[in-house]
N, C-alpha and C positions, 0 to 999 in steps of 0.2 A: 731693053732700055735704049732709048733714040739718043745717043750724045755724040756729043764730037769734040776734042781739043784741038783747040785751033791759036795756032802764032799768033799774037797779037801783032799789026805792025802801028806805027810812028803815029796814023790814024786813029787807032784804037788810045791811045796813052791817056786820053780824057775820059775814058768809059773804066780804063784798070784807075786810074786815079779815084773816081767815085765808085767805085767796087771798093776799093782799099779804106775809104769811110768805116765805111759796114764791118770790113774784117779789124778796123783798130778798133771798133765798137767793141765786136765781141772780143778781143784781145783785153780789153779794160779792166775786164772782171780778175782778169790775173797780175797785172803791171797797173803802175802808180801812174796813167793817164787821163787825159786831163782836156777837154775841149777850151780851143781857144775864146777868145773874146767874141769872134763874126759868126761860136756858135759850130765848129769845125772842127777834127782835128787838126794837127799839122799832116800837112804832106807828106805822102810815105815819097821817098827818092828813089821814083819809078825813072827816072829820065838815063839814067846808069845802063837800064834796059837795052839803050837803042845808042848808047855811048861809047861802053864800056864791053869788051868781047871776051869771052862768051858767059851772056845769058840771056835766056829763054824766058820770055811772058806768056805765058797762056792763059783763055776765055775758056771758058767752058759752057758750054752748050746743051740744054735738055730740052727734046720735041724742037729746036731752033732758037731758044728764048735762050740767052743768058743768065745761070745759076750760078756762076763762080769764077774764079781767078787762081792761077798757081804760078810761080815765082822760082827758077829755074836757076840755080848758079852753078860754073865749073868753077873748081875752088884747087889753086894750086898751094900747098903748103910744106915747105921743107923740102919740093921737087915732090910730096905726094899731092897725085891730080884725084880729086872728082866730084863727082855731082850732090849736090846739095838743096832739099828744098827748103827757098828760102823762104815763102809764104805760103798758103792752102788755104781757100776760104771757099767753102761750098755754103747760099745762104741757108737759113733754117728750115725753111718752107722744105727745102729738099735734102736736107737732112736722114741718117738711120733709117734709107733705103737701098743703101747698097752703091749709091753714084761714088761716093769722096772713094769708096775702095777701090772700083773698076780706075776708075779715072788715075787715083794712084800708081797703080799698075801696070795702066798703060804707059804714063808720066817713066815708071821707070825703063819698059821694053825701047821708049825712044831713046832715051840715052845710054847707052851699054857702059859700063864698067862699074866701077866702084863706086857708093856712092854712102856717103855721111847723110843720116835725118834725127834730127836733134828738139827737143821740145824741153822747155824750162821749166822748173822743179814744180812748181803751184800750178801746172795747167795739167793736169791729171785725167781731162777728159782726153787731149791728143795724146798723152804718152800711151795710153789705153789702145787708142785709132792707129797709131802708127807701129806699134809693136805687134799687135792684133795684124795688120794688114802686113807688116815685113815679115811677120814670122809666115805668114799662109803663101803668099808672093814667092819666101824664098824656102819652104818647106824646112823650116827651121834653122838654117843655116846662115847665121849674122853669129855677131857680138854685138854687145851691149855695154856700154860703161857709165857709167855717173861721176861726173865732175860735178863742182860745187855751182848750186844753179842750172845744171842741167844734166839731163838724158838724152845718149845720143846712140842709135843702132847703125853698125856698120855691117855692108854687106856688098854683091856685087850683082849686077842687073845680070839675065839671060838672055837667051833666044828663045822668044815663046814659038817659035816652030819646033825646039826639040822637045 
């Protein structure tokens, strides 16, 4: 499979902006959202992206054409640091071929350490995607917890040369 992730820069922020459409579309099905009056959703606050340090936007790439967007945060809490995806959106069309996995994967070989992935109680196709994909990723070795509204696996990226 021909893809690539690629940093989004300052350029790119009008192309993640309407990508992020699409992914609040499909997010709708599980959250109480709501198009506005011009026919839109609101603006996801991508601008943080290129503001705020560190986080990571990435394009996604298939045959060259863009399929998707992922949302990249280090997240320091209590002095504990790490990575967090904060969006995924691979469109449908390329869908349950195997791309959102590699791509995940890859997503986490770039950032090494620790890293939080979290998906809310009513979206049961990603909690499926993501524990499916961290458990194979990290050969079984995360935890798992459930707080109220959400599912969140914790685990810590490797070296995929060893």
């Amino acid at each position: 499979m021909d893809y690539e992730i690629q940093i989004a820069t300052l350029e790119d922020k009008e192309t993640l902006r309407n990508l992020l459409q699409f992914y609040i579309y499909d997010f709708s099905e599980f959250m109480d959202l709501h198009f506005e009056e011009n026919g839109k959703y609101g603006d996801y606050p991508i601008d943080e992206y290129w503001t705020t340090d560190p986080n990571y936007p990435y394009l996604i790439r298939l045959n060259g054409k863009i399929v998707g967007v992922a949302l990249v945060k280090l997240k320091n809490r209590n002095s504990d640091v790490y990575f967090s995806i904060a969006e995924f959106f691979i469109a449908k069309k390329y869908r349950r071929v195997g791309l959102g996995k590699l791509v995940a994967k890859d997503i986490f070989d770039l950032h090494k350490g620790q890293w939080e992935v979290y998906q809310i109680d009513n979206n049961k196709p990603a909690q499926h995607f993501w524990k499916k994909v961290i458990e194979e990723y990290t050969d079984g070795k995360f935890t798992e917890r459930i707080e109220e509204g959400r599912r969140t696996q914790v685990f810590a990226s490797h070296d995929p040369s060893l």
